[in-house]
SEDOGU-791079 format. One record per residue: residue in one letter; x negated, y negated, z negated of N, C-alpha, C, O in turn. Coordinates in nm, 2 decimals. Example, Ala and Ser with C-alpha at 12.3 -4.5 7.8 and 13.67 -1.06 7.14 Angstrom:
<marvexs>
+------+--------+--------+--------+--------+--------+--------+--------+--------+--------+--------+--------+--------+
: roke :     nx :     ny :     nz :    cax :    cay :    caz :     cx :     cy :     cz :     ox :     oy :     oz :
+------+--------+--------+--------+--------+--------+--------+--------+--------+--------+--------+--------+--------+
:    A :  -1.32 :   0.57 :  -0.78 :  -1.23 :   0.45 :  -0.78 :  -1.32 :   0.33 :  -0.78 :  -1.42 :   0.33 :  -0.85 :
:    S :  -1.28 :   0.22 :  -0.71 :  -1.37 :   0.11 :  -0.71 :  -1.29 :   0.00 :  -0.79 :  -1.34 :  -0.11 :  -0.80 :
+------+--------+--------+--------+--------+--------+--------+--------+--------+--------+--------+--------+--------+
</marvexs>
This chain:
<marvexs>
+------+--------+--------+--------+--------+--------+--------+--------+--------+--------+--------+--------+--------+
: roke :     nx :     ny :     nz :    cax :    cay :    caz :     cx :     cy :     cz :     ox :     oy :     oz :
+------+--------+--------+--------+--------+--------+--------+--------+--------+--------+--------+--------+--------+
:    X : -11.12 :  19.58 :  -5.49 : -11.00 :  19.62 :  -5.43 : -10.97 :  19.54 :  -5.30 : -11.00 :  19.42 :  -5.28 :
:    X : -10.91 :  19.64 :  -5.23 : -10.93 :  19.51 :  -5.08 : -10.73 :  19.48 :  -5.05 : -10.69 :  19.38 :  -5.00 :
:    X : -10.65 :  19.59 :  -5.10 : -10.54 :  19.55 :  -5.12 : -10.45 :  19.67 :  -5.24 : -10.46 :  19.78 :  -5.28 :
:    X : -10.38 :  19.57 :  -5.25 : -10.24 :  19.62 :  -5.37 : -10.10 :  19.58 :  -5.35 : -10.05 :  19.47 :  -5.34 :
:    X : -10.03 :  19.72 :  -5.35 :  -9.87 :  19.75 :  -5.31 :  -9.80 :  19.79 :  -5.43 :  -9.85 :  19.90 :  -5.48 :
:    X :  -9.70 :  19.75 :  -5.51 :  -9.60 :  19.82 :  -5.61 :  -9.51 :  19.89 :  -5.47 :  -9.51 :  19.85 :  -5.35 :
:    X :  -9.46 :  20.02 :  -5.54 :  -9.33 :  20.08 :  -5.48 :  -9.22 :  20.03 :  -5.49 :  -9.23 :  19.94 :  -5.57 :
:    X :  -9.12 :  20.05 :  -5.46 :  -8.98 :  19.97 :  -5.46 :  -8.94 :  19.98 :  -5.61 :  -8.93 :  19.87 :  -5.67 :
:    X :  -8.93 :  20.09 :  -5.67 :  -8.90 :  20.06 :  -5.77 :  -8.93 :  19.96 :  -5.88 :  -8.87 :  19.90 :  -5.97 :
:    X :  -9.10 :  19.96 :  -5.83 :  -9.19 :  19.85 :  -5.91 :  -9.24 :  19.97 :  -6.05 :  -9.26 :  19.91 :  -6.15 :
:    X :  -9.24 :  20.12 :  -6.06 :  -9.32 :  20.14 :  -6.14 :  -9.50 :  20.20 :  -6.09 :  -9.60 :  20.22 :  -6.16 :
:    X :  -9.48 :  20.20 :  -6.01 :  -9.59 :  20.24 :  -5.93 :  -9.71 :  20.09 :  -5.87 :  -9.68 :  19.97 :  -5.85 :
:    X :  -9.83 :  20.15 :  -5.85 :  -9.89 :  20.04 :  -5.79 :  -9.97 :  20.10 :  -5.70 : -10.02 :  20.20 :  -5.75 :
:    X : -10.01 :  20.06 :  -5.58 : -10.09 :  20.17 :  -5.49 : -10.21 :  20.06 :  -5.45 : -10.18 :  19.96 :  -5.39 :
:    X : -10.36 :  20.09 :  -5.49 : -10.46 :  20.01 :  -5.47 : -10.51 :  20.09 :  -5.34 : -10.48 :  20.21 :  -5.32 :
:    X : -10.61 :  20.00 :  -5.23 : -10.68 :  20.05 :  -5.18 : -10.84 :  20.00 :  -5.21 : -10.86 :  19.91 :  -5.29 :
:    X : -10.91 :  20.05 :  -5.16 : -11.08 :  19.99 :  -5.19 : -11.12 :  20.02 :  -5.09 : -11.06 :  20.07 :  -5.00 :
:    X : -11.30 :  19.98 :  -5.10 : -11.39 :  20.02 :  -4.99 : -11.42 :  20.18 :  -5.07 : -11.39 :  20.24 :  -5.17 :
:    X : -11.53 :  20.19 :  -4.87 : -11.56 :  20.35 :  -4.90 : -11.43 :  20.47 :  -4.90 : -11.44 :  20.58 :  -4.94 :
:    X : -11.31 :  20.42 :  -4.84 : -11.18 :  20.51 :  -4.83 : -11.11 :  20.53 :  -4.94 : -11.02 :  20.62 :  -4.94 :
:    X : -11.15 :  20.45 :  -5.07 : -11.08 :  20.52 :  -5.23 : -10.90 :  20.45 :  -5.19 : -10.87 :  20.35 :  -5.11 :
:    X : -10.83 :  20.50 :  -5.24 : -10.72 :  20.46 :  -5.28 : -10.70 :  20.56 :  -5.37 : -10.73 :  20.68 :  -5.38 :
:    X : -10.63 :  20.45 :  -5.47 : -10.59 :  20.49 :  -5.64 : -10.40 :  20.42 :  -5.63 : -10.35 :  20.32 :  -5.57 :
:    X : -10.33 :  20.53 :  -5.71 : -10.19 :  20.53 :  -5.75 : -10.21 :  20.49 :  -5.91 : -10.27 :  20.57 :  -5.98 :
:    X : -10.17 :  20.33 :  -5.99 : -10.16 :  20.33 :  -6.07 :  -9.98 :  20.34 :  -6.17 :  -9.87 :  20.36 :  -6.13 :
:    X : -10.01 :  20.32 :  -6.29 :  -9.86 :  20.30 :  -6.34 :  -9.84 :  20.15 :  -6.36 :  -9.93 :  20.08 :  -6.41 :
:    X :  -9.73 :  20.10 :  -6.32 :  -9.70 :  20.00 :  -6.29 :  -9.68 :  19.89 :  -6.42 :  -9.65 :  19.77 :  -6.43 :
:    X :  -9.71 :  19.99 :  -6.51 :  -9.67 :  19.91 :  -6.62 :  -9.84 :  19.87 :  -6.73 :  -9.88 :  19.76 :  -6.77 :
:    X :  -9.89 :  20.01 :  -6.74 : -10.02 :  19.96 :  -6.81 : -10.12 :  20.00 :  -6.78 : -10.22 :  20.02 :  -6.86 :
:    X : -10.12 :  20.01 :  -6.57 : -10.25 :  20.01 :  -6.51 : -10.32 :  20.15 :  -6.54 : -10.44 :  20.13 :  -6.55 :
:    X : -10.30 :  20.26 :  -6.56 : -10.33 :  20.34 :  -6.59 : -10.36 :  20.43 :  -6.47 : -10.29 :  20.38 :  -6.38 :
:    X : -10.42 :  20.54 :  -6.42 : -10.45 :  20.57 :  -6.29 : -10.38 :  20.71 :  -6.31 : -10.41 :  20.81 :  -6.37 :
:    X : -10.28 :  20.69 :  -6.22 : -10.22 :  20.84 :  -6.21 : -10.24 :  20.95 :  -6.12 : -10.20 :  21.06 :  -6.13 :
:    X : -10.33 :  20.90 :  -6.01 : -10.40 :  21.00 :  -5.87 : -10.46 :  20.91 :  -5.80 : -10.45 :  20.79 :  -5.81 :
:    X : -10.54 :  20.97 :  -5.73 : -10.69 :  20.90 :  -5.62 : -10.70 :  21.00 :  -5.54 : -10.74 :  21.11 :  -5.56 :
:    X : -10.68 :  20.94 :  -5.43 : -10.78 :  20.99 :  -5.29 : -10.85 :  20.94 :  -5.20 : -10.83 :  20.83 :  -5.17 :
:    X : -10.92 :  21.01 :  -5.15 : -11.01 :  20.96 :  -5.06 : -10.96 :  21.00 :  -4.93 : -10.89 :  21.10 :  -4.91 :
:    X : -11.00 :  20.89 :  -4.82 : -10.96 :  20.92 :  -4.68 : -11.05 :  20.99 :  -4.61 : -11.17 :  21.00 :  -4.66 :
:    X : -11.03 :  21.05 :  -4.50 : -11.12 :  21.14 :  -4.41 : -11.22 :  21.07 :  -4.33 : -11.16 :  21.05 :  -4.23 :
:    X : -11.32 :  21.03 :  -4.33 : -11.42 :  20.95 :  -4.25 : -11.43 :  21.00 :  -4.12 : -11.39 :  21.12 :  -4.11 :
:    X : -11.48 :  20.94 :  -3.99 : -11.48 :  20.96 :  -3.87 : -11.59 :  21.07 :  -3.88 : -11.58 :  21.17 :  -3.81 :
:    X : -11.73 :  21.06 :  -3.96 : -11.83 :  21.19 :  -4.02 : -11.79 :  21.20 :  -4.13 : -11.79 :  21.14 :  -4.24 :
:    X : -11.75 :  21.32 :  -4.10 : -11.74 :  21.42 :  -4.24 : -11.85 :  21.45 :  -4.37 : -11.82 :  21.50 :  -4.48 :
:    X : -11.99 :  21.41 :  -4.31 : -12.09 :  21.37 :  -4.40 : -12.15 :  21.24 :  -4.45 : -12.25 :  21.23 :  -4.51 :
:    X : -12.06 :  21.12 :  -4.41 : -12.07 :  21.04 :  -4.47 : -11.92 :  20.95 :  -4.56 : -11.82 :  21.00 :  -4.52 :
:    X : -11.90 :  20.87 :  -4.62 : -11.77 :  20.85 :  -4.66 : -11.75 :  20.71 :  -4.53 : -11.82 :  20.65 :  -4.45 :
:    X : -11.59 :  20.74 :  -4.59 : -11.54 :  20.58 :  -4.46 : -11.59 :  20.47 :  -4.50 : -11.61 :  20.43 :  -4.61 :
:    X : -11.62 :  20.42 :  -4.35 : -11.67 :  20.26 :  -4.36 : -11.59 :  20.15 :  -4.39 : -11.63 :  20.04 :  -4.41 :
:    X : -11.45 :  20.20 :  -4.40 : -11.36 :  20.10 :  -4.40 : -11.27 :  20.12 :  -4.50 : -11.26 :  20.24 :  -4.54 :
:    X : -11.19 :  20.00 :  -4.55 : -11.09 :  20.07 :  -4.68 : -10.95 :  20.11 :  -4.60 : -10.90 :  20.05 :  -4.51 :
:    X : -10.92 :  20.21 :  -4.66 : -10.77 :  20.27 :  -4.62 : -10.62 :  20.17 :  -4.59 : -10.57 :  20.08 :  -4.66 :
:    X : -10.60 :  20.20 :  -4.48 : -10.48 :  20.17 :  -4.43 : -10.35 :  20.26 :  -4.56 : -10.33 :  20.38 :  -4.55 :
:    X : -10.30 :  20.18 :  -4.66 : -10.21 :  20.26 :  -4.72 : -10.08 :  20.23 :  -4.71 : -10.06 :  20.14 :  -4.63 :
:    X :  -9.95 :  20.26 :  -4.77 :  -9.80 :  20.22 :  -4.81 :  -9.73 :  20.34 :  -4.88 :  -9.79 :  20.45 :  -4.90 :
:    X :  -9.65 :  20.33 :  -4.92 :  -9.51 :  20.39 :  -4.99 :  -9.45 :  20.42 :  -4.88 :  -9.44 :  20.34 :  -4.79 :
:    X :  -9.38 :  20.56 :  -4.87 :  -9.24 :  20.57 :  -4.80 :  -9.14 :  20.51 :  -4.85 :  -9.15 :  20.51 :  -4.97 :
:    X :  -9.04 :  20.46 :  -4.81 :  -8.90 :  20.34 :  -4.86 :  -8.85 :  20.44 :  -4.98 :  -8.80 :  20.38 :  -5.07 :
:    X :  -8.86 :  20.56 :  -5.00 :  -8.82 :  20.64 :  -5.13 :  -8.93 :  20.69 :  -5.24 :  -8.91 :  20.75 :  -5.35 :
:    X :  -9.03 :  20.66 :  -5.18 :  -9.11 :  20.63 :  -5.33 :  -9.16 :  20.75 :  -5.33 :  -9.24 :  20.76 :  -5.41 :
:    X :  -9.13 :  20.86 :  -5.24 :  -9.19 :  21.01 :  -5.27 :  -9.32 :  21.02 :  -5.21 :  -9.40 :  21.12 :  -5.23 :
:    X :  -9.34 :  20.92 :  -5.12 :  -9.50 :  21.00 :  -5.03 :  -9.60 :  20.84 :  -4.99 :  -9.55 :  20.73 :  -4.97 :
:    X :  -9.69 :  20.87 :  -4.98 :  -9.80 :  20.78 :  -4.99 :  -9.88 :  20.82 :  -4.87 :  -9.96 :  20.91 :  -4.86 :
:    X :  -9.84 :  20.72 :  -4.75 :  -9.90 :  20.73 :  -4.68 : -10.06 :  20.69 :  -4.61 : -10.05 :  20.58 :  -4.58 :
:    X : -10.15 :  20.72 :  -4.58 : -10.29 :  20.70 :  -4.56 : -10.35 :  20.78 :  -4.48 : -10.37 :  20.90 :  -4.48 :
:    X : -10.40 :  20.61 :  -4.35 : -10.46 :  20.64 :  -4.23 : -10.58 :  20.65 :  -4.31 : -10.62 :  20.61 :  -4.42 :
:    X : -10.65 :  20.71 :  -4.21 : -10.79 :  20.82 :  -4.15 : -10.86 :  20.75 :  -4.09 : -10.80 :  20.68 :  -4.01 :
:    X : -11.04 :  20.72 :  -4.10 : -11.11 :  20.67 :  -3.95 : -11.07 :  20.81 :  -3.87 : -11.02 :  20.80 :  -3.75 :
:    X : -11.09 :  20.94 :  -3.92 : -11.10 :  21.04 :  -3.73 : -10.95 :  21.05 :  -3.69 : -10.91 :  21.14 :  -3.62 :
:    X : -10.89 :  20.96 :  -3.72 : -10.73 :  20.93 :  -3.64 : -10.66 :  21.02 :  -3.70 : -10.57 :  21.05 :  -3.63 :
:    X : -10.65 :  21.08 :  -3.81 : -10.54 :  21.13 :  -3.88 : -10.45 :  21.07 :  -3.98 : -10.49 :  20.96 :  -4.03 :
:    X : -10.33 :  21.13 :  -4.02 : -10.25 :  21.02 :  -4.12 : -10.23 :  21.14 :  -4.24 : -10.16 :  21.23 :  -4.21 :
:    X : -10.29 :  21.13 :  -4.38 : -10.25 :  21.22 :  -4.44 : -10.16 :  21.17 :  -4.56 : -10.18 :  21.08 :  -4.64 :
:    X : -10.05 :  21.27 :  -4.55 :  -9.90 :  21.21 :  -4.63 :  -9.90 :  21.27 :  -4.76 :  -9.90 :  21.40 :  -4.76 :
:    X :  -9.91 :  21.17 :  -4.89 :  -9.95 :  21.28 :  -5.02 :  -9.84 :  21.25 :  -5.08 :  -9.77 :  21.14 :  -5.06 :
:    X :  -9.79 :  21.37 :  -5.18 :  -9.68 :  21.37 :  -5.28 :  -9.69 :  21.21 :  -5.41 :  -9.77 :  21.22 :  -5.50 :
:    X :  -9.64 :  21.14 :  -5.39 :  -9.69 :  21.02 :  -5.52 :  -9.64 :  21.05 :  -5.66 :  -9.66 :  20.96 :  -5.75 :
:    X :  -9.56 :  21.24 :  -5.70 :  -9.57 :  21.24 :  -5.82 :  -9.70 :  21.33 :  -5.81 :  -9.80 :  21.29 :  -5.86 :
:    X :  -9.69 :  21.40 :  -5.77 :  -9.79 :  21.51 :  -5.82 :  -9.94 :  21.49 :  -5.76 : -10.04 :  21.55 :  -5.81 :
:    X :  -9.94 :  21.39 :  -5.64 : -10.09 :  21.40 :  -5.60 : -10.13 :  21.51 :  -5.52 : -10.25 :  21.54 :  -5.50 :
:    X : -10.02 :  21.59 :  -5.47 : -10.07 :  21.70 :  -5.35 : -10.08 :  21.61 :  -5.21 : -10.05 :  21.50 :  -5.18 :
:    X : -10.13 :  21.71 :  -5.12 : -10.12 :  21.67 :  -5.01 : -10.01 :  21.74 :  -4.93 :  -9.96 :  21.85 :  -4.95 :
:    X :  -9.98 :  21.67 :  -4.85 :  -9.82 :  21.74 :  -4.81 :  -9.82 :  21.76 :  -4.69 :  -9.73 :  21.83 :  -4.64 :
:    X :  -9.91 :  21.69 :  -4.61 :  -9.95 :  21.70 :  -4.52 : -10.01 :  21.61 :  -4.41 : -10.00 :  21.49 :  -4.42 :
:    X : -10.08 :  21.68 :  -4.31 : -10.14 :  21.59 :  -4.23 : -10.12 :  21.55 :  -4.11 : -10.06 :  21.63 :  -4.03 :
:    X : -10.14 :  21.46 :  -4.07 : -10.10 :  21.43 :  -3.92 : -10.17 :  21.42 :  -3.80 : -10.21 :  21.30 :  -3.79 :
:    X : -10.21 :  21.49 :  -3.68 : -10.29 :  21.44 :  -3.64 : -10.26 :  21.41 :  -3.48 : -10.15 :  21.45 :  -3.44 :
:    X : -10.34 :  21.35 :  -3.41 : -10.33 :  21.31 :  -3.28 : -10.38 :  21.14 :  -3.24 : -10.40 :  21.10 :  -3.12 :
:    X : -10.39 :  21.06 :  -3.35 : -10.42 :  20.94 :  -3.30 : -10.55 :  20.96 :  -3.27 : -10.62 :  21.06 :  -3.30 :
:    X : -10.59 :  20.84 :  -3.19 : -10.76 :  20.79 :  -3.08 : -10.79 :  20.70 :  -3.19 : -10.72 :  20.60 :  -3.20 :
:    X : -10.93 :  20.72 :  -3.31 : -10.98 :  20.64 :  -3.34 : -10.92 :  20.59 :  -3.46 : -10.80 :  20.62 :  -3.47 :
:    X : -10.96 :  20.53 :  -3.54 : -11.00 :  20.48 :  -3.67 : -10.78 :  20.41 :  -3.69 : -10.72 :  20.33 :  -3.62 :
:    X : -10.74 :  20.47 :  -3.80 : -10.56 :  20.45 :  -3.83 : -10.62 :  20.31 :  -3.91 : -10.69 :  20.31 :  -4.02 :
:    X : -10.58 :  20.20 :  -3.85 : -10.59 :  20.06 :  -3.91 : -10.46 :  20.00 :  -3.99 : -10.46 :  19.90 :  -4.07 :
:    X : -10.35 :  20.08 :  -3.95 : -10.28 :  20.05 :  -4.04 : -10.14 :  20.12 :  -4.03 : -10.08 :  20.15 :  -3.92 :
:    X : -10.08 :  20.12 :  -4.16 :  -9.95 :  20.23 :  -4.17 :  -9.85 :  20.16 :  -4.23 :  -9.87 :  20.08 :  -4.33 :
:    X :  -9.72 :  20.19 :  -4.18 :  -9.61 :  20.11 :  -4.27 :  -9.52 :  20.23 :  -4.23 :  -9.53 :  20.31 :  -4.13 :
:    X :  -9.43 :  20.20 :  -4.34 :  -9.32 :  20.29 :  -4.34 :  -9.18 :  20.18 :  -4.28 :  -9.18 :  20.06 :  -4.30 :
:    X :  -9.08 :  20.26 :  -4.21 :  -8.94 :  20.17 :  -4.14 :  -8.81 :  20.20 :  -4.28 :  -8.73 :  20.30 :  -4.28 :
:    X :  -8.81 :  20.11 :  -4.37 :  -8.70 :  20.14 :  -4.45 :  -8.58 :  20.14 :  -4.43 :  -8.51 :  20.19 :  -4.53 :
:    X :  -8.49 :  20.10 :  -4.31 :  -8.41 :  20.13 :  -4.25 :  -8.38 :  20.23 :  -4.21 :  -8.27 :  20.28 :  -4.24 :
:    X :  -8.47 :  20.29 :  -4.15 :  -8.44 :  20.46 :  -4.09 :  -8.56 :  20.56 :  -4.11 :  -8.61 :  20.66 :  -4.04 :
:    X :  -8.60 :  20.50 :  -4.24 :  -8.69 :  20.62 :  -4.33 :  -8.82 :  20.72 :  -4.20 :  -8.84 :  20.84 :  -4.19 :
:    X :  -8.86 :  20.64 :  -4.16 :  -8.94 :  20.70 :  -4.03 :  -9.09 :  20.60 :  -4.06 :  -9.19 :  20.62 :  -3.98 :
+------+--------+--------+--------+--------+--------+--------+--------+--------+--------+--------+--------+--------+
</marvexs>
């Protein structure tokens, strides 16, 4: 694990790893409730680096940068993807959410 985030509420735990894994566990008995993988700069090999992740300040979406500069925003109950973001130059090193003004 290269880092670990609880959600505000504290039942949630969001791990990142090498190779682009990031795992959502339950905050309480570590249990794994969704995993994704990030998009590599080659689409035929996995990322070289572990995911830039965070929580939105309301706990609903799980943010996670991209090496091909995209940010893709997943649902944190269900594990959909909700969508993607694209336009950044080069590998998203890191994502935070503004809890102040939810942006």
């Amino acid at each position: 694990w290269t880092s670990m985030r609880f959600n505000k509420s504290g039942k949630q735990l969001l791990v990142s790893a090498r190779k682009g894994l990031s795992l959502v566990l339950d905050g309480f008995d570590a249990s794994v409730s969704h995993s994704f993988i990030a998009d590599g700069a080659n689409p035929a090999l996995p990322p070289a680096h572990p995911p830039a992740v965070c929580f939105t300040p309301d706990d609903k979406t799980i943010l996670v940068g991209n090496e091909n500069g995209s940010l893709s925003c997943w649902n944190a109950q269900s594990g959909e993807l909700v969508r993607k973001l694209e336009g950044h130059v080069g590998r998203v090193g890191c994502v935070a959410a503004n809890p102040k003004y939810s942006q």
